[in-house]
C-alpha positions in Angstrom: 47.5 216.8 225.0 49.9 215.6 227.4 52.3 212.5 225.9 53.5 209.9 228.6 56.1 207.2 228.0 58.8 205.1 229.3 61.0 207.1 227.2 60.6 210.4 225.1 59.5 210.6 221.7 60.9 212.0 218.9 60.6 215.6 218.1 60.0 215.0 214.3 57.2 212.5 216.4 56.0 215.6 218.3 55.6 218.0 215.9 53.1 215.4 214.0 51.1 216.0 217.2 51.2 219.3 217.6 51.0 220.4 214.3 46.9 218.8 214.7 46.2 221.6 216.8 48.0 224.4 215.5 45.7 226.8 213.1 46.6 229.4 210.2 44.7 232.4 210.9 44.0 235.1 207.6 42.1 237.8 207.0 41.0 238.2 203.6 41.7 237.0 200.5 44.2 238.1 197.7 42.4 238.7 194.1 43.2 234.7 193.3 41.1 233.6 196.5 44.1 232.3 198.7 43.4 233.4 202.2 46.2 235.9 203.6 47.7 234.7 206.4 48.2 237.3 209.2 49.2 234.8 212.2 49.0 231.9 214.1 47.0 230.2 216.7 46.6 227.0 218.5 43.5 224.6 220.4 43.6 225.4 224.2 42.5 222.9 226.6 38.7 223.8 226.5 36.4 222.8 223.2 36.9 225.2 220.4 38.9 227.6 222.3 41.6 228.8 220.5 44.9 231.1 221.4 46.7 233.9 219.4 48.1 237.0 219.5 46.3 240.3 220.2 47.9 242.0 217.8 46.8 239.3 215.2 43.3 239.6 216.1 43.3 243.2 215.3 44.2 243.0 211.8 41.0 241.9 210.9 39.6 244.9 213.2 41.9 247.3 211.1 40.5 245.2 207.6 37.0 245.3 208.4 37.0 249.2 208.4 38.0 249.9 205.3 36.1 250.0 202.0 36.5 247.8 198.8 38.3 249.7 196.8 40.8 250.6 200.2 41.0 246.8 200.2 41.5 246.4 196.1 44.2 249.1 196.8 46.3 246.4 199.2 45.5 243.1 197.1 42.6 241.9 199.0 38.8 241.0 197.5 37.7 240.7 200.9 38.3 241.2 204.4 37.1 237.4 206.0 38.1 236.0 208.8 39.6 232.7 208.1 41.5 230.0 210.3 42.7 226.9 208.4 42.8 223.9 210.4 44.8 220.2 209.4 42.7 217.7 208.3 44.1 214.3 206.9 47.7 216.3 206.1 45.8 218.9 204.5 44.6 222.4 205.6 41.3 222.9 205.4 39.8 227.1 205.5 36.7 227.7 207.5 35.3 231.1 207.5 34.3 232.9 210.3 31.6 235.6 211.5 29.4 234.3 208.7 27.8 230.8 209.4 29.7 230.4 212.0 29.6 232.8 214.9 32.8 233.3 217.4 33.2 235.2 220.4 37.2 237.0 221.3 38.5 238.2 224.5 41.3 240.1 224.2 44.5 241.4 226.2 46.6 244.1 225.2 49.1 243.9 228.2 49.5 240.5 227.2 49.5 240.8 223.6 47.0 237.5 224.1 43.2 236.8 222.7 41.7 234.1 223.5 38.5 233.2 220.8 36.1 230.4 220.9 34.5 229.1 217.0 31.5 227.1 217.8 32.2 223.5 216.4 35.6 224.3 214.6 37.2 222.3 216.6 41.0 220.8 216.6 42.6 218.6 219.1 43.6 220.5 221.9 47.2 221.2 223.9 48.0 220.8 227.6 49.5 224.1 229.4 52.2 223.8 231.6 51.2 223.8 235.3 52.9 226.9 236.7 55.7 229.6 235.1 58.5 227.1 236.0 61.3 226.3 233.2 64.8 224.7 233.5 67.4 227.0 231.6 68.1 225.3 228.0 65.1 223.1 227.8 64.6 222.3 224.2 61.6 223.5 222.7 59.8 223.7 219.5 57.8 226.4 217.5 55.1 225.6 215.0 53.6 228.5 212.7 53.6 230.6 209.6 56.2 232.9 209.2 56.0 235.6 206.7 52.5 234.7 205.7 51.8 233.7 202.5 55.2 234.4 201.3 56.6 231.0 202.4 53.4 229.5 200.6 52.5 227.3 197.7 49.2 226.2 196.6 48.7 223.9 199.7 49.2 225.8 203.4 52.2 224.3 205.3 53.3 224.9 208.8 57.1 225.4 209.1 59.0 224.7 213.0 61.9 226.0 214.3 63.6 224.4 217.6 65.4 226.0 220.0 65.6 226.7 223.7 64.4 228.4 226.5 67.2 230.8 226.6 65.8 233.0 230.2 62.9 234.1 231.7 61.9 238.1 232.2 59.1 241.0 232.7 58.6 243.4 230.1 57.9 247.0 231.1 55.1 247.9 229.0 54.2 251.6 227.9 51.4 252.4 230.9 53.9 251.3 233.2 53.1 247.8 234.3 55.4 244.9 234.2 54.4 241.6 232.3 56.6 238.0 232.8 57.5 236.7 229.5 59.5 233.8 228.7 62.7 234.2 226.7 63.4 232.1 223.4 67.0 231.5 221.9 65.8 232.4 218.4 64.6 235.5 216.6 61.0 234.6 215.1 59.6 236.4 211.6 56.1 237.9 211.5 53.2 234.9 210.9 55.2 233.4 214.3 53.1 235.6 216.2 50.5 232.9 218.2 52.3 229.8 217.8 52.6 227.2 220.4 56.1 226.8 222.7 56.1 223.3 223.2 58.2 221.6 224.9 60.4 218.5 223.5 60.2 216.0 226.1 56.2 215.8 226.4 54.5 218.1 223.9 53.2 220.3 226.6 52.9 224.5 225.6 55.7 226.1 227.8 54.5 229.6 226.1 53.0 231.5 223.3 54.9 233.5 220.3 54.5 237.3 221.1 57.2 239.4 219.7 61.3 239.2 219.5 63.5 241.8 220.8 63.7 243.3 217.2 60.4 245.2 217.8 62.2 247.2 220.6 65.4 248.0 218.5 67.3 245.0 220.1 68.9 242.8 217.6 69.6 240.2 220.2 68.0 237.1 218.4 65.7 236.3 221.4 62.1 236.4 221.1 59.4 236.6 224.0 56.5 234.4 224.7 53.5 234.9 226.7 53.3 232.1 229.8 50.7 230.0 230.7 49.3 230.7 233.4 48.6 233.8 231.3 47.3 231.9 229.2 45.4 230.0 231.5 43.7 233.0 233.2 42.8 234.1 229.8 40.9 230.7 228.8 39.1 231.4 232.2 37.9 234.7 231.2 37.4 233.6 227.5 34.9 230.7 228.8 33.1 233.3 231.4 32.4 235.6 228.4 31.4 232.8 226.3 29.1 231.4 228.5 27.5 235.6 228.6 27.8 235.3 225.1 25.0 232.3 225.2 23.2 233.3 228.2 22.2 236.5 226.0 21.8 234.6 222.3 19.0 232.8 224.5 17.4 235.5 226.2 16.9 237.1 222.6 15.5 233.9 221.2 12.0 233.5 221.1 9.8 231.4 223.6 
């Protein structure tokens, strides 16, 4: 979604927009059947591709292993993949891996996985062309921070705005750097996966990863993932989609 007009619009305007294609993801359910929300995602520029965090994507990884009464012992009747999508100001739950089949690719270096739902599908959001920001652009964040704790009976997305306060590489643990775009706010957990957008056009500048916090640092910065990583991991996400199919076909009969 890219937003074009003689003059900008609102950012109470733009977060209406965005907020169509940002998704709660949960894995799970707690014993009175609300979905527990582990993250965030968003609707990339393909059909039914959709963007998180690696490290969200895991949880249901780390879920799915363990036994019912392991999962009675945390809270949970189940351990269901679930990403709740806005539907006439409401958000709706869909369950995944059932009925409906999805395909992940995931990137630990860049804390990014990049999933595709088969017809889930929520209006999609323009990447920025290229890793190029000016220094105190306004931005805006759209998620679900702390999970369900900040929830009622109906799901709600909460936004924080702020700016882009620098842009850096993170030296990783095998010893590889990684760009990452700096944000002049610390985020809570349930950020992780939510669009950077920017305030002038709506456009996603970066993805929620992690704040300085994780590394000791209470500097009240977080980090996003760019676009172009984002980008390249779309590209790979369709090529192993389109695997995906090519095999779901050869094991169909003729």
């Amino acid at each position: 979604m890219v937003i074009i007009r003689d003059k900008p619009p609102a950012f109470s305007e733009l977060v209406g927009y965005v907020a169509n294609s940002v998704i709660a993801i949960a894995v799970g359910s707690t014993k009175d059947g609300v979905p527990n929300i582990v993250g965030t995602g968003f609707a990339l520029e393909q059909a039914d591709f959709y963007a998180t965090c690696a490290h969200v994507a895991k949880v249901e990884d780390e879920l799915r292993k363990l036994s019912q009464a392991q999962l009675d012992s945390k809270g949970l009747k189940d351990s269901t993949l679930r990403i709740g999508l806005l539907k006439n100001e409401t958000f709706i739950w869909h369950e995944l891996g059932k009925d409906i089949p999805w395909v992940r690719g995931v990137s630990e270096q860049h804390d990014s996985c990049i999933f595709r739902t088969f017809g889930i599908t929520a209006p999609p959001l323009s990447l920025q062309e290229g890793d190029i920001w000016a220094l105190g652009a306004e931005v805006g964040i759209i998620g679900f921070p702390l999970g369900n704790y900040l929830q009622g009976k109906t799901i709600r997305p909460f936004v924080l705005k702020t700016v882009i306060s620098g842009a850096l590489e993170v030296l990783l643990e095998e010893g590889k750097n990684t760009p990452r775009l700096a944000l002049g706010t610390a985020v809570a957990n349930g950020f992780s996966g939510a669009p950077v957008f920017s305030s002038e056009n709506g456009q996603v500048v970066g993805m929620v990863a992690s704040d300085l916090r994780h590394k000791g640092l209470p500097a009240g910065i977080s980090l996003a993932v760019t676009p172009e990583l984002l980008r390249e991991g779309l590209k790979r996400g369709v090529e192993d989609v389109n695997k995906y199919l090519i095999e779901i076909i050869k094991k169909e009969p003729s």
